[in-house]
N, CA, C and O of each residue as an XYZ file, in Angstrom:
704
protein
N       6.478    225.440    274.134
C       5.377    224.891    273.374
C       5.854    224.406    272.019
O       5.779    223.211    271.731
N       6.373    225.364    271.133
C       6.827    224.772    270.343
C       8.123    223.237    270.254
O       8.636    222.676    269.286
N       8.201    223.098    271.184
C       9.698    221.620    271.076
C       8.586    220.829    271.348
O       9.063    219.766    270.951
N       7.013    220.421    271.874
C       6.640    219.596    272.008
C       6.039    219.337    270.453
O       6.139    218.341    269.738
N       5.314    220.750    270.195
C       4.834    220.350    268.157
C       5.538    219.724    267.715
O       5.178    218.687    267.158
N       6.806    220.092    267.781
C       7.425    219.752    267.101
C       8.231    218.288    267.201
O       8.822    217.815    266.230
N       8.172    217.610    268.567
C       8.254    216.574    268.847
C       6.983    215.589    268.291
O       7.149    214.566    267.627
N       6.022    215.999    268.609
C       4.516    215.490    268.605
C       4.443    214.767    266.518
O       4.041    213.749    265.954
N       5.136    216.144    266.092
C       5.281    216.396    264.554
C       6.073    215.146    264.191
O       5.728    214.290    263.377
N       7.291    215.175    264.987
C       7.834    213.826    264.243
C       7.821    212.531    264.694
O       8.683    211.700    264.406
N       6.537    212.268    265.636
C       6.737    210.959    266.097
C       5.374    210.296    265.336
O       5.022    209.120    265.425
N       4.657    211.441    264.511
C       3.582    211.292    263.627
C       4.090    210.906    262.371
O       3.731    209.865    261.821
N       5.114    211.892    261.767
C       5.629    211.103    260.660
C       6.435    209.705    261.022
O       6.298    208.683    260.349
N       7.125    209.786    261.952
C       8.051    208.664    262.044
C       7.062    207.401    262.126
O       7.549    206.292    261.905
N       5.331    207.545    262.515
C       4.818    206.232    262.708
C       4.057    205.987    261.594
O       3.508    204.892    261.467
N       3.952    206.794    260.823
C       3.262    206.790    259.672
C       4.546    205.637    258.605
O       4.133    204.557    258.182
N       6.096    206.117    258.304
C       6.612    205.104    257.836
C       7.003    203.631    257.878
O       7.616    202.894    257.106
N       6.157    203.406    259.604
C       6.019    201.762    259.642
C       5.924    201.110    257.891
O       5.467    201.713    256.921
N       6.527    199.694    257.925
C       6.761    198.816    256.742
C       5.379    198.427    257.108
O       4.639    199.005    256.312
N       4.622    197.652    258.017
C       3.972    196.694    259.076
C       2.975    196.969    259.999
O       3.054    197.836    260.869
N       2.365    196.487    259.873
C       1.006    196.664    261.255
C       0.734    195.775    261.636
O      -0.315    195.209    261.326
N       2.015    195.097    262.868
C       1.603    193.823    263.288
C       0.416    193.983    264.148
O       0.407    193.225    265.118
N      -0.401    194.634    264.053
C      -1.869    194.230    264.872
C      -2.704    193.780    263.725
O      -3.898    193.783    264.023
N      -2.423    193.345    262.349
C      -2.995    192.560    261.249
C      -2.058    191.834    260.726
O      -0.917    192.127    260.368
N      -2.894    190.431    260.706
C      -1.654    189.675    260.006
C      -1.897    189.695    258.568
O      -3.025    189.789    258.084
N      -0.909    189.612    257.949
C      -0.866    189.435    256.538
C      -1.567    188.556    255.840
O      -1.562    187.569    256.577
N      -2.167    188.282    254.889
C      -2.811    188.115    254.017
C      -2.390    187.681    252.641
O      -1.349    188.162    252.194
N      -3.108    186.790    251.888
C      -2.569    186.527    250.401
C      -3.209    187.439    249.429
O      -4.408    187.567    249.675
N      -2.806    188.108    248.417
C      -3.280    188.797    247.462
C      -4.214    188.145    246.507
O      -4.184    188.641    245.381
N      -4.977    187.226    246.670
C      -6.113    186.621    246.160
C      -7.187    187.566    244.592
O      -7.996    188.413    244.972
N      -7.110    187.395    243.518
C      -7.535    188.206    242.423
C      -9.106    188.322    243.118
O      -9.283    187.756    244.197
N     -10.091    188.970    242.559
C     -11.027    188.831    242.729
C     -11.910    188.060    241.808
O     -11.397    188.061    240.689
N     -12.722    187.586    241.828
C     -13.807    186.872    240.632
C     -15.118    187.062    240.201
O     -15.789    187.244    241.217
N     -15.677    187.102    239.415
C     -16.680    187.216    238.852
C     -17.716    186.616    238.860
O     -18.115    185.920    237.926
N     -18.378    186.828    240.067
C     -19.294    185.884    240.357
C     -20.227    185.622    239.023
O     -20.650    186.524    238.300
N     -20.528    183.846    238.786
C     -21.603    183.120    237.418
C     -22.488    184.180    237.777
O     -22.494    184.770    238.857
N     -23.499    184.452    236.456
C     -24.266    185.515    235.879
C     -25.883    184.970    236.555
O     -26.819    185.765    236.641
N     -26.000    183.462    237.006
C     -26.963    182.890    237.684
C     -26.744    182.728    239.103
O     -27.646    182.358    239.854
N     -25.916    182.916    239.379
C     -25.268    183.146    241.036
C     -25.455    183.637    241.937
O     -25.213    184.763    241.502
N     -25.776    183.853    243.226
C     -25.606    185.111    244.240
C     -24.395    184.659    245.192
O     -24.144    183.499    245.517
N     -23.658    185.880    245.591
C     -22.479    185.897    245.991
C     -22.882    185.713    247.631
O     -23.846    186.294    248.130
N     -22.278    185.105    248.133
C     -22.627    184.803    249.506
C     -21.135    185.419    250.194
O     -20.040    185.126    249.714
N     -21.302    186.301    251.371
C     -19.990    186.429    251.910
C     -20.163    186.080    253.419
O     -20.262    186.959    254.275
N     -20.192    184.811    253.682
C     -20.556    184.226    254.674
C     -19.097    184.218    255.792
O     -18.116    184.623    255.168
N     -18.824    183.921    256.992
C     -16.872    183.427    257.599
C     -17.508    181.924    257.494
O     -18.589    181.342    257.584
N     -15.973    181.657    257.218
C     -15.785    180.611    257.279
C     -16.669    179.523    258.890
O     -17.075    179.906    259.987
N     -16.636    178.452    258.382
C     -17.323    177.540    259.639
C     -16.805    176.221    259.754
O     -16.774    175.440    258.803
N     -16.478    176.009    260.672
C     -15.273    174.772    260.984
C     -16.237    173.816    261.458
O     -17.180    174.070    262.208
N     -15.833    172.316    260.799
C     -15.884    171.293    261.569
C     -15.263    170.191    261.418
O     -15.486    169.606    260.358
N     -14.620    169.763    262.073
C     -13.443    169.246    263.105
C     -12.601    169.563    261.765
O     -12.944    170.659    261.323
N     -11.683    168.991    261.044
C     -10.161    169.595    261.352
C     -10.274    170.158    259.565
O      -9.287    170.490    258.909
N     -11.646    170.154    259.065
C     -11.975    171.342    258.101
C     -12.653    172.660    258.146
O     -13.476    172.515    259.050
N     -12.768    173.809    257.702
C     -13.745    174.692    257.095
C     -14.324    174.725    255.839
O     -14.044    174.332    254.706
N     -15.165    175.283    256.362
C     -16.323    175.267    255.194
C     -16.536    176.678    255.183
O     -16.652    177.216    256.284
N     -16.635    177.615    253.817
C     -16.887    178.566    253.261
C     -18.112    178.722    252.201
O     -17.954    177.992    251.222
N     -18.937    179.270    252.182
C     -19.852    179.055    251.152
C     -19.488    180.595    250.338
O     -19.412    181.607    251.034
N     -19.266    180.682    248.765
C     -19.441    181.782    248.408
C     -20.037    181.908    247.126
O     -19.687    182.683    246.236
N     -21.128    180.942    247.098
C     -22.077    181.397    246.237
C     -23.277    180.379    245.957
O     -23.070    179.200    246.242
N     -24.338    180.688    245.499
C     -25.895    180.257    245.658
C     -26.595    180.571    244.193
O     -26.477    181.533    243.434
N     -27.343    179.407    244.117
C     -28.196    179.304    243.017
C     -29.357    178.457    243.272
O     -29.117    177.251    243.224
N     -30.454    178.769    243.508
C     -31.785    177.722    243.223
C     -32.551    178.090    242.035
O     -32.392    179.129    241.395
N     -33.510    177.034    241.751
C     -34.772    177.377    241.355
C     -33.892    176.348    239.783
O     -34.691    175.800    239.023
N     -32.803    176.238    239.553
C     -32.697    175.775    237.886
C     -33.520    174.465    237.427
O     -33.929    173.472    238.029
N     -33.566    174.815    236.381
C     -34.358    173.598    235.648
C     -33.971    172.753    234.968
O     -34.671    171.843    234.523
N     -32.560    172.941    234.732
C     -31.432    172.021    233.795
C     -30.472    172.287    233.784
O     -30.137    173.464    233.915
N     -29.794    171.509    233.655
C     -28.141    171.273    233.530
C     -27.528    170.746    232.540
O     -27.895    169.776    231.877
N     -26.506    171.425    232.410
C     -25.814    170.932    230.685
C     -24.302    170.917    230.898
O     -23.659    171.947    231.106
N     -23.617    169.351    230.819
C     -22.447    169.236    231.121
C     -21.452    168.980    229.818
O     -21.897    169.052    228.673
N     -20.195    168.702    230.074
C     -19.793    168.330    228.487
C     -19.888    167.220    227.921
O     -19.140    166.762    227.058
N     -20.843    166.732    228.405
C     -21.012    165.311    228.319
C     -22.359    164.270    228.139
O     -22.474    163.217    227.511
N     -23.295    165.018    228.950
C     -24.578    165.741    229.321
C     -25.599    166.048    229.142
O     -25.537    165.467    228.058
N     -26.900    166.561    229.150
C     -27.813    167.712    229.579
C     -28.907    166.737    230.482
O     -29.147    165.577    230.148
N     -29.471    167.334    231.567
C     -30.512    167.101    232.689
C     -30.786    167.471    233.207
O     -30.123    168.257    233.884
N     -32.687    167.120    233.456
C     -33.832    167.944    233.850
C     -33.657    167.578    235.285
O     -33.399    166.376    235.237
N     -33.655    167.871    236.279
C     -34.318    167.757    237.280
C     -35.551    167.111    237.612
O     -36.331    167.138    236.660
N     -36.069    166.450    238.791
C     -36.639    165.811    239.335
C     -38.053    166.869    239.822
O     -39.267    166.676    239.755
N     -36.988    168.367    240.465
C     -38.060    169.260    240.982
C     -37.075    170.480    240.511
O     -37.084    170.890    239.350
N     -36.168    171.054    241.595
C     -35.646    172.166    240.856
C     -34.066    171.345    241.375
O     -33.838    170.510    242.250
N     -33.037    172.158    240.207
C     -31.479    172.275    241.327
C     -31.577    173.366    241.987
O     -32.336    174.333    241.935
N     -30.126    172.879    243.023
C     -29.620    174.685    243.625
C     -27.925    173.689    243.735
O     -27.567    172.514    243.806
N     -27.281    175.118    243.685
C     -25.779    174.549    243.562
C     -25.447    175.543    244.428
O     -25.876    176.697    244.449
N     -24.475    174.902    245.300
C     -23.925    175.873    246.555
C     -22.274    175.729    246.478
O     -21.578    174.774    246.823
N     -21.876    177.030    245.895
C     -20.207    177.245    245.707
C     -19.888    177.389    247.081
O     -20.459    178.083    247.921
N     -18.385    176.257    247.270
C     -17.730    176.259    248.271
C     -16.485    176.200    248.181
O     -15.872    175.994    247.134
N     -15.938    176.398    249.417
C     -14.362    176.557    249.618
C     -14.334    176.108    250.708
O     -15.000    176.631    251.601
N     -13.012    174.254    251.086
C     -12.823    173.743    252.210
C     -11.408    174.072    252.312
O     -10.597    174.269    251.408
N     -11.247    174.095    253.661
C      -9.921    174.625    253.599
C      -9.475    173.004    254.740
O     -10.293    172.495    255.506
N      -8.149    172.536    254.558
C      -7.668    171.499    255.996
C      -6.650    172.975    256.592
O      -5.920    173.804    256.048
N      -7.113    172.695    257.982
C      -6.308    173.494    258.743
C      -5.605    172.720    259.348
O      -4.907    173.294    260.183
N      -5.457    171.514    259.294
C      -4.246    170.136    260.300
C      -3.283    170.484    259.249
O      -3.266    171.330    258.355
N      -2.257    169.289    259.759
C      -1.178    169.563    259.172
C      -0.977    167.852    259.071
O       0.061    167.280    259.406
N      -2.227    167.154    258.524
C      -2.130    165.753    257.875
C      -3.109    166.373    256.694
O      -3.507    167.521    256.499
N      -3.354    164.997    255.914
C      -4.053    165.265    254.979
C      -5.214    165.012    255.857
O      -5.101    164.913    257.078
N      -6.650    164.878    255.035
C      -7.986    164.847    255.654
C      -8.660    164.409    254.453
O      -8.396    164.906    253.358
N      -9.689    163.319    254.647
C     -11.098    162.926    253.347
C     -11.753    164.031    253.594
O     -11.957    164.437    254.738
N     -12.182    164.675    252.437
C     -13.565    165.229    252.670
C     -14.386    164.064    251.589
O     -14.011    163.378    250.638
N     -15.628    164.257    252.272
C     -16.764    163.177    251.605
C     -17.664    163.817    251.056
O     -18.385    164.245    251.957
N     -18.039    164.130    250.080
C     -19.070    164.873    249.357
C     -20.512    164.262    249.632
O     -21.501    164.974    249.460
N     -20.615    163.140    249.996
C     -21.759    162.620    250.416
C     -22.414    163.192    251.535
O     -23.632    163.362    251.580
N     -21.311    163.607    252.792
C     -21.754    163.598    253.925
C     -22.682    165.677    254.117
O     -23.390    166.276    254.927
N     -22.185    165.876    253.135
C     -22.835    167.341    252.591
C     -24.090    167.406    252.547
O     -24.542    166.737    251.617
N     -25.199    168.166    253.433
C     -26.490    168.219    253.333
C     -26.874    169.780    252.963
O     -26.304    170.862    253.104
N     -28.150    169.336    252.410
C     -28.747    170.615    251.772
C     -30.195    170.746    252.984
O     -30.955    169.797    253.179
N     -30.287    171.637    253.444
C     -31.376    172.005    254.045
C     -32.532    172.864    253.777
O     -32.353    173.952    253.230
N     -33.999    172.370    254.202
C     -34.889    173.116    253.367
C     -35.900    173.958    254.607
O     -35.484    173.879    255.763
N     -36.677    174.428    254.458
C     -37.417    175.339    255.562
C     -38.590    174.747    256.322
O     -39.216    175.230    257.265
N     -38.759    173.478    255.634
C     -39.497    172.167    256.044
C     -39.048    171.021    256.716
O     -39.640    169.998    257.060
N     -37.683    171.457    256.855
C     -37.045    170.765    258.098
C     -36.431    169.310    257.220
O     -35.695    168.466    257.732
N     -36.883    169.290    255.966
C     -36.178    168.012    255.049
C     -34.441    168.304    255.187
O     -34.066    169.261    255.865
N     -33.490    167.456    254.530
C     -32.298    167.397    254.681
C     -32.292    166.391    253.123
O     -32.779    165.279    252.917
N     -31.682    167.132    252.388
C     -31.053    166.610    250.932
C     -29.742    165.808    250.929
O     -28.895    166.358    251.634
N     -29.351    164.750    250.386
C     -28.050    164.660    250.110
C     -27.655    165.233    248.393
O     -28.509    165.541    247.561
N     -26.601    165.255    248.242
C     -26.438    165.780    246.945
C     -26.226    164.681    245.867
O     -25.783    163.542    246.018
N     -26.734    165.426    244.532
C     -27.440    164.666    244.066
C     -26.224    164.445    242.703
O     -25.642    165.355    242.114
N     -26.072    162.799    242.431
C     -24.984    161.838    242.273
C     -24.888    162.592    240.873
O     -24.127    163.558    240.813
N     -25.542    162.248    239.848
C     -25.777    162.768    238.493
C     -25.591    163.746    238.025
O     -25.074    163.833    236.911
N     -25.953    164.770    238.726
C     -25.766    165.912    238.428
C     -24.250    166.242    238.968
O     -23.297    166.464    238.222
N     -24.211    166.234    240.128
C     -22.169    166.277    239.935
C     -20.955    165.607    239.507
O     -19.765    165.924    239.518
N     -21.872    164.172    238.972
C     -21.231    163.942    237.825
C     -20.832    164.625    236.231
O     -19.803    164.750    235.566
N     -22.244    164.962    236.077
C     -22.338    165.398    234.481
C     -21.396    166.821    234.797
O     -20.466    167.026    234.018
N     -21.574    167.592    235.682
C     -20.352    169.196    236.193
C     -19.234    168.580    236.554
O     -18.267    169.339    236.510
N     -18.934    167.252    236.973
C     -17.654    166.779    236.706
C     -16.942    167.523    238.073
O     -15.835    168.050    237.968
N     -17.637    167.512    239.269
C     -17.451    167.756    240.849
C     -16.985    166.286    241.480
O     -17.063    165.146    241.024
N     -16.546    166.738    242.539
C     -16.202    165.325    243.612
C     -16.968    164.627    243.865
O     -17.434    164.919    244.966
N     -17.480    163.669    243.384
C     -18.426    162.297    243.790
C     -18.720    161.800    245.423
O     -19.689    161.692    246.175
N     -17.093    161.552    245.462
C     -17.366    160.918    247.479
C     -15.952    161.656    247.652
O     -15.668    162.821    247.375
N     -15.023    160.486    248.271
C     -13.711    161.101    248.883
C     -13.178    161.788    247.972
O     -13.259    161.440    246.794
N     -12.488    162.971    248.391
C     -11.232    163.640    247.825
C     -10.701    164.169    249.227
O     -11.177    164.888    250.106
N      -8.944    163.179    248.961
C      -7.960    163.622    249.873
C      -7.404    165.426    249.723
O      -6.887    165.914    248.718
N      -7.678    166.098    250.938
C      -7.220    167.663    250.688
C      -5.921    167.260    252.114
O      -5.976    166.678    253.198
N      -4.870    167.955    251.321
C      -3.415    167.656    251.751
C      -3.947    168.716    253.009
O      -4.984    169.335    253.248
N      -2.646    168.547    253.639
C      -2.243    169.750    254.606
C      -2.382    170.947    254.738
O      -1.565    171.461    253.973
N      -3.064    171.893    255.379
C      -2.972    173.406    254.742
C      -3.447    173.641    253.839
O      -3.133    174.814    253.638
N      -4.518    173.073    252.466
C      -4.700    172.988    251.637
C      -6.234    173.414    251.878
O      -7.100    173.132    252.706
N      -6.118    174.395    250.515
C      -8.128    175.116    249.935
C      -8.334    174.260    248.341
O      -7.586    174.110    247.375
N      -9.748    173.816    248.656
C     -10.108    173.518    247.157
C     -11.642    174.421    247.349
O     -12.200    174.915    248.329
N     -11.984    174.342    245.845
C     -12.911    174.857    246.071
C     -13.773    174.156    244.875
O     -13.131    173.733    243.915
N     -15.460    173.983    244.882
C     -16.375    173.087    244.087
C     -17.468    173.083    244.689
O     -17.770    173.163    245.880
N     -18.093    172.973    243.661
C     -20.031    173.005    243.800
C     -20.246    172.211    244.173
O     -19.635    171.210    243.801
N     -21.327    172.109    245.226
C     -22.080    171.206    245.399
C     -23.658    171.063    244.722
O     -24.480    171.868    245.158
N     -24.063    170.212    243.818
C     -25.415    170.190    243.542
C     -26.754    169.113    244.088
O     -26.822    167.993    244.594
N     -27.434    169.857    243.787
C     -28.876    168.879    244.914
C     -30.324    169.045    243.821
O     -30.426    169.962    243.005
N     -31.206    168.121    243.991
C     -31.981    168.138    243.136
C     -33.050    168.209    244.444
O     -32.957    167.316    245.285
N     -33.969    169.169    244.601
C     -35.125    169.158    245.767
C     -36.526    169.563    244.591
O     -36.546    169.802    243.384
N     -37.549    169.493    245.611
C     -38.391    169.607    245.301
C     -38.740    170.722    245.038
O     -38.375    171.666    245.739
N     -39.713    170.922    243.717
C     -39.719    172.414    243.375
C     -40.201    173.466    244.291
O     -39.524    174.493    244.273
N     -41.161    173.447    245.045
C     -41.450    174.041    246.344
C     -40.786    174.562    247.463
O     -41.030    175.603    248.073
N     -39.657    173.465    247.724
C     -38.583    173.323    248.541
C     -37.845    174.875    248.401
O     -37.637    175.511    247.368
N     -37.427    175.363    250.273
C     -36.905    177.229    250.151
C     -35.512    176.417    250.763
O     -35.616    176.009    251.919
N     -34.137    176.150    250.002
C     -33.179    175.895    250.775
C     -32.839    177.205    251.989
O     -32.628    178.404    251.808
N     -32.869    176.762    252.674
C     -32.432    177.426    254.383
C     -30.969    176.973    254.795
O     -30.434    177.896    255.409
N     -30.230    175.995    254.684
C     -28.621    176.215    255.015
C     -28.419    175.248    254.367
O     -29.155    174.679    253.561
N     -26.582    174.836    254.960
C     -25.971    173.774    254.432
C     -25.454    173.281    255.469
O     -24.852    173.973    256.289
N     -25.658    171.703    255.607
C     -24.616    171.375    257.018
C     -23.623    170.557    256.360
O     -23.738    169.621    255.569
N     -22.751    171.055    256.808
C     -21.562    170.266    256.509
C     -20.453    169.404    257.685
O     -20.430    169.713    258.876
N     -19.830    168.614    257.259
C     -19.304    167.260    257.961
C     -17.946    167.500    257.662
O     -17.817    167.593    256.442
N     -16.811    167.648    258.305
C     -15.497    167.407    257.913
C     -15.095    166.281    258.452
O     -15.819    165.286    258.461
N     -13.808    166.304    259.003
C     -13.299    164.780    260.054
C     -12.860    165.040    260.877
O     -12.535    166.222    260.994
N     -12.509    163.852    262.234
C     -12.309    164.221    263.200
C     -11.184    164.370    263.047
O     -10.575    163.919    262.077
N     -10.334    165.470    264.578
C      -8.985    165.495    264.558
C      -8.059    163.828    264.768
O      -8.438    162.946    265.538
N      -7.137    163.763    264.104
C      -6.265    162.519    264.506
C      -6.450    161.848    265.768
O      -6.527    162.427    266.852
N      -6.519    160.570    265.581
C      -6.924    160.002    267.227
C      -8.084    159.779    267.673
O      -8.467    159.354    268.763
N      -8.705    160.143    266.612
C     -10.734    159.991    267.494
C     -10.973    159.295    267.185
O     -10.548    158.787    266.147
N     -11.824    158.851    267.939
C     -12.570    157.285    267.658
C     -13.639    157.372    266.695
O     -14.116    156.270    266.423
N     -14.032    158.117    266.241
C     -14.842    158.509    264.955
C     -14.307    159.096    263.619
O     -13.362    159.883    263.664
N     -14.849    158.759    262.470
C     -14.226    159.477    261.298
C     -14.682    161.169    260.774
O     -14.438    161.995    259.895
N     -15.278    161.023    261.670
C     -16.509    162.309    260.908
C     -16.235    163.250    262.379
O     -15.710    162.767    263.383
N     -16.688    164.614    262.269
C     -17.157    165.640    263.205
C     -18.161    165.982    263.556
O     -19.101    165.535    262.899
N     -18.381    166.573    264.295
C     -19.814    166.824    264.283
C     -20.116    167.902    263.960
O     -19.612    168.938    264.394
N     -21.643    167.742    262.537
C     -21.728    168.671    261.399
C     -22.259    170.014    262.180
O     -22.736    170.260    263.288
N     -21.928    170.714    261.048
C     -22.088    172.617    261.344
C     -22.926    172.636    260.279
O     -22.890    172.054    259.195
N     -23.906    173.622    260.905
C     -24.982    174.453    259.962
C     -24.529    175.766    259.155
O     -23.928    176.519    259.921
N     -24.619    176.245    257.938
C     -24.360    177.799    257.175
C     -25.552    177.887    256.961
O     -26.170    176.881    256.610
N     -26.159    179.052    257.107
C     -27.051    179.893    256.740
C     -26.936    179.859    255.053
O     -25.905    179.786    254.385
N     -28.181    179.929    254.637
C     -27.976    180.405    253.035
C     -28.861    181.918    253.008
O     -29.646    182.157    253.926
N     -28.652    182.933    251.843
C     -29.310    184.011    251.806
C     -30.953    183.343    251.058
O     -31.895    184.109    250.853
């Protein structure tokens, strides 16, 4: 009895000094951040469409103004700004189009985002080329109606190389 404890004993320590747990792959050490003080933190997975993802990690409605460095503006009805992170998972570059970004409301409306206001925050207008392998991350803002309960975001990436279309076909995120 005892040569098996004692076997049993060191094949426990011996697995405990693994370097590695290849049944997880590794990971980047990413700081953490502080989510804006008007914000809610969204910890949504990621949601692919065609040869991007889309991450949402953070939410704001209801504002009444905006103040850029350049700036200040009222809204039409209310903003809401939806923090994102696209990632290209190809291994070309890819457009993302900030246009093709919709805001969704619980009334079944569909927003595009709104020109002025991500101007004056000094966000991506239309195209921005994201290289290979490459994360950016930037607000999107929308001016809806004050009434208006945003309900998701659909988003548009591009097709993989070779398609006869430029665009994918868009994916819905849930908003909280």
């Amino acid at each position: 009895m005892r040569p098996r404890a004692a076997l049993l004993g060191l094949v426990l320590v011996l697995s405990g000094c693994s370097g590695h747990d290849d049944r997880r792959p590794a990971v980047y050490d990413l700081p953490a951040r502080t989510v804006r003080p008007d914000e809610t933190a969204v910890h949504a997975p990621p949601t692919a469409s065609g040869e991007l993802t889309f991450q949402v990690i953070g939410f704001t409605t209801g504002m009444t103004g905006l103040a850029g460095s350049h700036a200040d503006r009222s809204p039409r009805g209310r903003y809401t700004r939806v923090r994102i992170v696209v990632v290209n998972t190809s291994r070309t570059d890819q457009a993302y189009d900030a246009r093709n970004q919709k805001l969704l409301t619980a009334d079944g409306a569909q927003y595009t985002r709104d020109l002025e206001a991500t101007l004056i925050k000094r966000q991506p207008a239309e195209d921005l080329e994201i290289g290979a392998a490459m994360r950016v991350e930037m607000d999107l803002w929308y001016d809806i109606p004050a009434t208006a309960r945003p309900t998701a975001l659909r988003v548009v990436g591009t097709a993989p190389l070779g398609s006869v279309t430029p665009t994918a076909p868009p994916a819905d995120i849930r908003l909280p």
